[in-house]
Each structure stands twice: as structure tokens, then as C-alpha cells.
C-alpha positions in Angstrom: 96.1 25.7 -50.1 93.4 26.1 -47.6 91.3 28.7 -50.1 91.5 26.0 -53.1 90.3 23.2 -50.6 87.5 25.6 -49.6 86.8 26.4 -53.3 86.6 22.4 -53.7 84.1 22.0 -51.2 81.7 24.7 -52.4 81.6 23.4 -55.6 80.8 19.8 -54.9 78.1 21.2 -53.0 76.8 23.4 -55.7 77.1 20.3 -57.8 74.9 18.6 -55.7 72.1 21.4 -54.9 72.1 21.6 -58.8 71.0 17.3 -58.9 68.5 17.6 -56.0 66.9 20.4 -57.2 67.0 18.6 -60.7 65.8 15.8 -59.5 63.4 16.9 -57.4 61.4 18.7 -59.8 62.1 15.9 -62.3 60.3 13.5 -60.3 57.6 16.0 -58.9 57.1 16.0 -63.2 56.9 12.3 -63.0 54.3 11.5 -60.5 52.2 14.5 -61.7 52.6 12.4 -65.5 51.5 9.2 -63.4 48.9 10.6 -61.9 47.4 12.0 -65.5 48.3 8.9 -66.8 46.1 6.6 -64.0 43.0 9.0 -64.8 43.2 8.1 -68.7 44.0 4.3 -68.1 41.2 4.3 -65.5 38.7 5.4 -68.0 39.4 3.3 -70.7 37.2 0.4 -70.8 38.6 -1.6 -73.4 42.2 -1.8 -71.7 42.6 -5.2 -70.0 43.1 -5.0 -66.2 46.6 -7.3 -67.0 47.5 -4.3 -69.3 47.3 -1.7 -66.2 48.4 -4.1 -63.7 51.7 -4.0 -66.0 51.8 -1.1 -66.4 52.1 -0.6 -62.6 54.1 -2.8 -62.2 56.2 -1.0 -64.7 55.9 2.4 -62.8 57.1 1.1 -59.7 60.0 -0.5 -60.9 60.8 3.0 -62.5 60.2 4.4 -59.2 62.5 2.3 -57.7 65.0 2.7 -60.1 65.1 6.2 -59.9 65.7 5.8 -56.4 69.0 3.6 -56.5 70.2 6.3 -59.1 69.6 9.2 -56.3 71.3 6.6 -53.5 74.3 6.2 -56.0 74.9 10.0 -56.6 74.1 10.2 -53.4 77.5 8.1 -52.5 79.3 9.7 -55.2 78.8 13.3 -53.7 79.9 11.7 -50.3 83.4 10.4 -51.6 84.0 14.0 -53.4 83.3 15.7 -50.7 85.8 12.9 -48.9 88.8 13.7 -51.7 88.2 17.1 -50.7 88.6 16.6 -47.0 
């Protein structure tokens, strides 16, 4: 019994060094795009400044979107590994 509580607890924890590292490199993909982004909408002359500042706007929400997802799996992780316990 003590092997297959053992196995439980590895696994979450691969499960989990699987999603930060996905994540992780997800988002480094993301702010690299928003980056890219920026330079193009910077040079554009004929986009409104409303236009970008929505578009910010926009981006941050995502961001902090994005973050409530990572808190949530976060707390799912943490009650597995507490049904494992």
C-alpha cells in the first residue's frame, strides 16, 4: 500500500512539472508574440491610439487570465497531492 501511495505522489508531480514547463514556455511564446506585436502596432501610423490602447487593454486582461488559470491548477495539484496523502 505504501509503494502505490508512493507511485500516486510521483505522478501528480510529474503531472505538474509537465503544466509548468508547458506553461512556462507557453507564456515565454506569448510575451515574445506581444512584444513583436507592440513593434508592428507602434509603427503603424494610421491605427488609432484608442485601437492600441484596446488592444492593451486586451493583453492584460489575457495576462491576467492566464494567471487565475495557473492559481487554479495550482490548487488542483495541491488537493491531489492532499487525496494522496
Amino acid at each position: 500500500m505504501l509503494d502505490m501511495k508512493k507511485m500516486t505522489t510521483q505522478m501528480i508531480d510529474m503531472y505538474r512539472t509537465a503544466f509548468d514547463n508547458t506553461f512556462s514556455a507557453m507564456m515565454t511564446l506569448q510575451d515574445q508574440m506581444e512584444r513583436m506585436t507592440n513593434l508592428y502596432w507602434g509603427q503603424l501610423l494610421a491605427i488609432p491610439e484608442e485601437t492600441k490602447k484596446g488592444l492593451g487593454e486586451w493583453t492584460k486582461s489575457h495576462k491576467k487570465h492566464c494567471a487565475d488559470f495557473k492559481k487554479a491548477v495550482d490548487e488542483g495539484f495541491k488537493n491531489l497531492e492532499a487525496l494522496a496523502a
